[in-house]
MIKEKE-120816 format. One record per residue (C-alpha): residue number from 1; residue in one letter; x, y, z. Coordinates in pm, whole numbers, padded with zeros to 5 digits. Layout:
<rs>
R    i  aa    east   north      up
R  NUM   a       X       Y       Z
...
</rs>
This chain:
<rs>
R    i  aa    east   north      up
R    1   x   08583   11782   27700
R    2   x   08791   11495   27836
R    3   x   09105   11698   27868
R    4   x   08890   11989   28012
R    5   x   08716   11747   28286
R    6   x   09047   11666   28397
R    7   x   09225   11977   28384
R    8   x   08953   12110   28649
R    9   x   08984   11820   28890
R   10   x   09346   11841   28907
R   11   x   09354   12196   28877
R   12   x   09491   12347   29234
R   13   x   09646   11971   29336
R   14   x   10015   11977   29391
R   15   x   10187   11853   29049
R   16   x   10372   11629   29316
R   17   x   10067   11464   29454
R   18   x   09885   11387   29141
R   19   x   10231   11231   28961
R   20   x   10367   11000   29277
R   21   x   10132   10716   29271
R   22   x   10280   10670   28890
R   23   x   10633   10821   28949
R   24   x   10613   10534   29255
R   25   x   10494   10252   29095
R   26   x   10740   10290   28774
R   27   x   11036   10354   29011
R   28   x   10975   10031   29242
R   29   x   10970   09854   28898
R   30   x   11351   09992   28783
R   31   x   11443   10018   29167
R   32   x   11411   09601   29170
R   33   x   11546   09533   28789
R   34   x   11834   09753   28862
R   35   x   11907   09543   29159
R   36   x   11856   09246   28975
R   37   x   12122   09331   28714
R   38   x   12341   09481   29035
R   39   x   12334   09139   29172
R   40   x   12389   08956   28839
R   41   x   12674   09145   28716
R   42   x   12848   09139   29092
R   43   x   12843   08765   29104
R   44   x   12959   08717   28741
R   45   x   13257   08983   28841
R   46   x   13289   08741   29160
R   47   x   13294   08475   28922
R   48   x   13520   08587   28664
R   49   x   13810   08742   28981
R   50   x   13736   08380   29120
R   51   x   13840   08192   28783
R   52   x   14109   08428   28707
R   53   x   14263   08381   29081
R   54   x   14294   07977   29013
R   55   x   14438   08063   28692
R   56   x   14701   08281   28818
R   57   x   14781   08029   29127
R   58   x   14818   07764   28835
R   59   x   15052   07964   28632
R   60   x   15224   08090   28980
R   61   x   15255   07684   29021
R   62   x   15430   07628   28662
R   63   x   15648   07908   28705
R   64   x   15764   07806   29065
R   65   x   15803   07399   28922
R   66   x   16022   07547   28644
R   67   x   16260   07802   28821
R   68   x   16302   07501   29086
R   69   x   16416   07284   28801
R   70   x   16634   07538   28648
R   71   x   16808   07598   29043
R   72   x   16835   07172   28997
R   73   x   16629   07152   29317
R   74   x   16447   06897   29106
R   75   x   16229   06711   29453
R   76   x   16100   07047   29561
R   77   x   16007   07098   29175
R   78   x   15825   06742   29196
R   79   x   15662   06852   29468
R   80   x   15535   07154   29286
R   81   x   15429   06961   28984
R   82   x   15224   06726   29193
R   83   x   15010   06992   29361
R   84   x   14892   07105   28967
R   85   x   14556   06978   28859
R   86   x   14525   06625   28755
R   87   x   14464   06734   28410
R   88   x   14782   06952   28336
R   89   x   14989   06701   28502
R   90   x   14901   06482   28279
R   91   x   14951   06741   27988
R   92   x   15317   06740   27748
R   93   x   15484   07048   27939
R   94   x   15447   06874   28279
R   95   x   15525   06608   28153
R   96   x   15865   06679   28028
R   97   x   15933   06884   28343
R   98   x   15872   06545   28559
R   99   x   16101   06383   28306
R  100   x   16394   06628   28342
R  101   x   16323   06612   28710
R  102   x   16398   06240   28740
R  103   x   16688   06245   28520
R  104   x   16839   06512   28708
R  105   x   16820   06299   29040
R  106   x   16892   06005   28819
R  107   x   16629   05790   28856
R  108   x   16642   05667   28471
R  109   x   16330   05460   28548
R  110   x   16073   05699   28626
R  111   x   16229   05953   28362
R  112   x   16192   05665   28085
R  113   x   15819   05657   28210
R  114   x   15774   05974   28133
R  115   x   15941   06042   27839
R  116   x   15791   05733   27698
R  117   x   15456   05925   27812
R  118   x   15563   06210   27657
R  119   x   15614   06074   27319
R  120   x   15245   05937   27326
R  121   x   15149   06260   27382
R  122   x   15326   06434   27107
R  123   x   15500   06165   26862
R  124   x   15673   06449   26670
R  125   x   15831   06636   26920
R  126   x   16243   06726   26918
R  127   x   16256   06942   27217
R  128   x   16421   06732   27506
R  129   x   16455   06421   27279
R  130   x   16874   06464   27382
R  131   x   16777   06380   27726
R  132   x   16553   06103   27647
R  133   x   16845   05926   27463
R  134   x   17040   05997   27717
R  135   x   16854   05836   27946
R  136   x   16843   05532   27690
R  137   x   17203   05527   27666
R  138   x   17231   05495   28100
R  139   x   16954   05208   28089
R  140   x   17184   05049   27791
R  141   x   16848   04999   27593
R  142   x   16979   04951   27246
R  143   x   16653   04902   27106
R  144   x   16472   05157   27220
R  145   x   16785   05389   27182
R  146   x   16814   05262   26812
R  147   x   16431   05323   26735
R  148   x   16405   05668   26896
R  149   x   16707   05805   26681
R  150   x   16539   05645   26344
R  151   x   16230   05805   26465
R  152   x   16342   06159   26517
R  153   x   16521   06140   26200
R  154   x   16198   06077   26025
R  155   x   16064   06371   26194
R  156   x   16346   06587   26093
R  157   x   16741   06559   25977
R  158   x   16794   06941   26007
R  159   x   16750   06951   26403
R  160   x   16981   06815   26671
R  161   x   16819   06608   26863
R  162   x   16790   06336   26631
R  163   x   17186   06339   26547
R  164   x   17233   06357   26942
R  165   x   16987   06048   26988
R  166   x   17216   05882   26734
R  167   x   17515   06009   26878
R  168   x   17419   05830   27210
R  169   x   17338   05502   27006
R  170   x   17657   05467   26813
R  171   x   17814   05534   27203
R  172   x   17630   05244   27344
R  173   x   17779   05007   27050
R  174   x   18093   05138   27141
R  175   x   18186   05304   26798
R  176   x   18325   05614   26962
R  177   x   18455   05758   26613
R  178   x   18110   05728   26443
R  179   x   17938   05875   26754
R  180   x   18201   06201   26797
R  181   x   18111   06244   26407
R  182   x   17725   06254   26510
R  183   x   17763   06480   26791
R  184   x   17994   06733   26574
R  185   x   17691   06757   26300
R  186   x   17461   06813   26608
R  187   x   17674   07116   26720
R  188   x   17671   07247   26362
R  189   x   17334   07275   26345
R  190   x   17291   07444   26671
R  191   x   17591   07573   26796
R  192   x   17466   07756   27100
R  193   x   17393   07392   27221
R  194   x   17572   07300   27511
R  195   x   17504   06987   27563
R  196   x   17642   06887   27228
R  197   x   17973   06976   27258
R  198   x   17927   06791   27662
R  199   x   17872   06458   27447
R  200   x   18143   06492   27199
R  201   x   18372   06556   27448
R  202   x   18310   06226   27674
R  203   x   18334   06069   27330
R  204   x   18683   06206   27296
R  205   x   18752   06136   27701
R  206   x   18636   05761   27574
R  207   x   18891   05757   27345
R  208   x   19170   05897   27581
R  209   x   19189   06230   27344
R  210   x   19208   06457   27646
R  211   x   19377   06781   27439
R  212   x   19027   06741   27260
R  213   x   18797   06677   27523
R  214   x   18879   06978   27684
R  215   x   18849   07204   27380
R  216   x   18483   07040   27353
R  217   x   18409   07077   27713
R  218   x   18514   07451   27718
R  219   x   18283   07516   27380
R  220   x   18012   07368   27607
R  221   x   18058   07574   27908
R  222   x   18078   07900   27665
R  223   x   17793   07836   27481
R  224   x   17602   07821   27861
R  225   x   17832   07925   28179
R  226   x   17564   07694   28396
R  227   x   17610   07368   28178
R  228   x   17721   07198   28494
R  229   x   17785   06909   28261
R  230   x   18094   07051   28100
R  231   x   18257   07126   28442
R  232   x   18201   06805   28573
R  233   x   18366   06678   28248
R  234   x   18665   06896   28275
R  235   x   18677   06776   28601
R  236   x   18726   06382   28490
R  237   x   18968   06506   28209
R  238   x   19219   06674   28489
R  239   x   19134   06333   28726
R  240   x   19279   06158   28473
R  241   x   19538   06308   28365
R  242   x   19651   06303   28732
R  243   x   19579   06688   28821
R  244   x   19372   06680   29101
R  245   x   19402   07044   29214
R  246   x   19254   07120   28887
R  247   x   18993   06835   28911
R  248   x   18852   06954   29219
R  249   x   18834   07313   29117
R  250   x   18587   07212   28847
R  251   x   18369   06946   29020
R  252   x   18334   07243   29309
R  253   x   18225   07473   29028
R  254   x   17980   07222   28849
R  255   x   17856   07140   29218
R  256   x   17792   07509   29250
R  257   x   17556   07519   28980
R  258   x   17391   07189   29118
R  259   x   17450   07153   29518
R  260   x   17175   06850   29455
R  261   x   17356   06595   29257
R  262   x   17498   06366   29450
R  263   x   17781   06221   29180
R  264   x   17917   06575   29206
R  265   x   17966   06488   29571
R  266   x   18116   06148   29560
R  267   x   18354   06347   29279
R  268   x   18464   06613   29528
R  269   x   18457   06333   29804
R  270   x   18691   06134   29588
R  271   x   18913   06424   29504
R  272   x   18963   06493   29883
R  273   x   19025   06133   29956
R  274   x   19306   06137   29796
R  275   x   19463   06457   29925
R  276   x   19446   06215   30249
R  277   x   19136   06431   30461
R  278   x   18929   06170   30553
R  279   x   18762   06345   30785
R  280   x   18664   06580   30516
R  281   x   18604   06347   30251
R  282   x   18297   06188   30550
R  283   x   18120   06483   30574
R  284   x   18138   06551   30197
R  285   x   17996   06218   30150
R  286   x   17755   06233   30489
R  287   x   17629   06523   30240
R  288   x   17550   06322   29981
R  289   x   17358   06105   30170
R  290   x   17138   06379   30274
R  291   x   17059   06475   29926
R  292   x   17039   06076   29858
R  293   x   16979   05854   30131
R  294   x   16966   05508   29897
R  295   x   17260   05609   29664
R  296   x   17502   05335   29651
R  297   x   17787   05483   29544
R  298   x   17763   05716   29841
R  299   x   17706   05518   30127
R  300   x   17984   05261   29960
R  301   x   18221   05506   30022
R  302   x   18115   05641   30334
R  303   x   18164   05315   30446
R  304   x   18540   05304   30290
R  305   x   18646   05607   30479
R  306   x   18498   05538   30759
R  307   x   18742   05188   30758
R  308   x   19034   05444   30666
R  309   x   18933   05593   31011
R  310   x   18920   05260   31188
R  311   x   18594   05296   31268
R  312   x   18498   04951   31234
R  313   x   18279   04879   31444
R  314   x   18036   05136   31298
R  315   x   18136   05052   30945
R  316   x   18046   04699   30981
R  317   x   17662   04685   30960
R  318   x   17645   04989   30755
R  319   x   17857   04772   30471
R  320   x   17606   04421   30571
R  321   x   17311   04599   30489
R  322   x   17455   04742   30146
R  323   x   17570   04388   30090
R  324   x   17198   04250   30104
R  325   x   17094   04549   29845
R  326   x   17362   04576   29591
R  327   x   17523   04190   29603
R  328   x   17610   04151   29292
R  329   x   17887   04440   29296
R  330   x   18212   04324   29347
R  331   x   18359   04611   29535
R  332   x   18105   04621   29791
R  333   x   18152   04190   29841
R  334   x   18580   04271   29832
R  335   x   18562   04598   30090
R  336   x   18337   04421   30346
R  337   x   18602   04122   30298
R  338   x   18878   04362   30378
R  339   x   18675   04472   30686
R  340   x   18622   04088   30791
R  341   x   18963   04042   30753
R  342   x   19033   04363   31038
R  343   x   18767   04239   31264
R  344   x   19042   03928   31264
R  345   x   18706   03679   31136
R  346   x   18912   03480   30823
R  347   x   18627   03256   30787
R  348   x   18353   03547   30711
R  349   x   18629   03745   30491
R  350   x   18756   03453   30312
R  351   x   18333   03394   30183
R  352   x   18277   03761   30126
R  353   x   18640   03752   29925
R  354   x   18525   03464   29735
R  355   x   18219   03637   29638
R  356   x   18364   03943   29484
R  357   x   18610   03704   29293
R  358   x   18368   03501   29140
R  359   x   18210   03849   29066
R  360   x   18533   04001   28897
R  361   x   18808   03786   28901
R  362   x   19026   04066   28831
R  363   x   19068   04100   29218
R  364   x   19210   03758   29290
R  365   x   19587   03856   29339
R  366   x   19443   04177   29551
R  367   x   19280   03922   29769
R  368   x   19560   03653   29804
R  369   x   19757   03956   29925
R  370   x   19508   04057   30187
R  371   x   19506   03701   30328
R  372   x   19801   03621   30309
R  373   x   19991   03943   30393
R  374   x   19741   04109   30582
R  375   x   19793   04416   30333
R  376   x   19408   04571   30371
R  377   x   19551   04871   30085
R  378   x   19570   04606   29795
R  379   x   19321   04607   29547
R  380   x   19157   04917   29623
R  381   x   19169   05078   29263
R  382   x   19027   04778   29081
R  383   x   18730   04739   29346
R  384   x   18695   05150   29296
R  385   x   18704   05062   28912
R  386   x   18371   04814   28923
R  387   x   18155   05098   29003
R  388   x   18172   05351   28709
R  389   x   18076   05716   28776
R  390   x   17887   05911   28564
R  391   x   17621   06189   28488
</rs>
């Protein structure tokens, strides 16, 4: 009767009319959830693009830090490095890339920072160790140096790195044959290593064995073409065997591969110093000085040239100032002596020369010549020799 009842009141109603007010009411209801979940999965795609953007910058970041590094324009990868979030810079991978970075622009301080950092943060690790012991070996730490090679042996006696951190120790101590011997089982155990034939070879350039330095150094360079390392050391071989057309040609090509260190320069400058350009030899080193502002080496001979161009006058405070920063060297104390000694004021040169032979009293008979013959060329090899050059 029910169904009946209702079949005659709706009977002759529009099937439309007597199904909106439900059809209405149930699609308001799906109308409003469906927005709700619109809304909801929008934002959690917003979300999720948003979090994947910072992640790519980051890794765009890392990527840019590292090809820097690898180009040796190690500030501008600094830079980078310092722009990543507080908690990957802290992190191993940023850490040794801030590490290479200072030891590139040879500030052994900050890099033994870091690699000290570095080794809290992962006490077993090999990779890079060469560098760190390197870095020991300019900072003369024979301690540390000592313990770092027994510790990486402990890790592992199959790798390189701990036969190249002992390498470098045996090198500090001055046993040259025991050190070579260390380097040669590094290259034996990885042999597309270029850095370990680099180390053997200043071993054998230690040891005046230039017929095998060079062998080592050209291993080095073809095991990796852009071991700027290797040219730079084929370069001091040829310096010292007295061929400087051949010496130049290589520091030009390691500078190639590294326009930012500024020993390459001072190498080149050196080179062309010689030949007699002066004027060249200022700008190469007014280069440096770019790169380097506070190098010493630099702006010492900077200042040297500039004297070889009479330009006195300007020389003068330039080589004062140095003398205040580095006066315990006893090439700076002897040049700015020498340029006393031009400026015709024997009381200041005659202080300044005592000074550098108190300092290295190797240069006495240089400076009784320059006082008492007025010869300003004396001595200049065995001042050039206090300051030693090196990568």
């Amino acid at each position: 009767m029910k169904n009946l009842k209702t079949a005659s009141i709706c009977e002759g109603t529009p099937e439309l009319f007597h199904k909106l007010p439900a059809t209405r009411s149930h699609s308001g209801l799906e109308d409003h959830t469906d927005t709700d979940n619109l809304a909801a999965s929008s934002f959690e795609q917003y979300q999720q693009r948003t979090a994947d953007l910072w992640l790519l910058r980051i890794v765009q970041r890392c990527a840019a830090a590292y090809q820097e590094l690898s180009n040796y324009n190690c500030r501008r990868a600094i830079d980078i490095l310092n722009t990543l979030p507080a908690q990957l810079k802290r992190g191993a991978w940023a850490t040794a890339l801030y590490a290479k970075c200072y030891y590139e622009l040879a500030d052994y301080r900050n890099a033994n920072t870091s690699y000290e950092h570095l080794r809290q943060l992962e006490p077993y690790r090999l990779e890079s160790m060469e560098w760190y012991s390197t870095v020991l070996w300019h900072l003369e730490d024979r301690t540390g140096l000592s313990v770092l090679a027994q510790q990486l042996m402990a890790v592992s006696r199959e790798a390189a790195e701990p036969w190249m951190a002992a390498g470098n120790g045996f090198a500090l101590q001055g046993d040259h044959e025991e050190a070579l011997r260390c380097f040669k089982r590094a290259s034996a155990i990885r042999p597309d290593k270029a850095y370990t034939y680099t180390l053997a070879a200043y071993e054998a350039l230690e040891m005046d064995e230039y017929d095998r330095a060079i062998a080592h150094y050209q291993l080095g360079i073809r095991a990796d073409i852009r071991h700027y390392h290797a040219w730079f050391g084929l370069g001091k071989v040829y310096q010292k065997m007295g061929k400087t057309r051949y010496a130049e040609y290589h520091f030009r090509r390691a500078l190639e591969i590294n326009p930012s260190n500024v020993v390459l320069y001072c190498c080149v400058g050196t080179i062309v110093e010689k030949r007699g350009d002066l004027g060249k030899a200022l700008e190469v080193y007014e280069k440096a000085l770019e790169i380097s502002p506070n190098n010493k080496m630099a702006r010492f001979r900077k200042i040297r040239v500039m004297i070889g161009l009479k330009q006195y006058k300007k020389a003068l405070p330039l080589l004062e100032d140095l003398s205040k920063t580095c006066s315990t060297e006893a090439s700076i104390m002897f040049l700015l002596g020498k340029l006393y000694r031009l400026l015709g004021d024997r009381t200041k040169a005659m202080r300044a020369f005592t000074y550098a032979r108190d300092l290295h009293p190797k240069l006495a008979s240089a400076i009784t010549s320059v006082m008492v013959t007025g010869d300003i060329d004396d001595g200049d090899e065995e001042a050039a020799a206090v300051i030693r050059d090196g990568l």
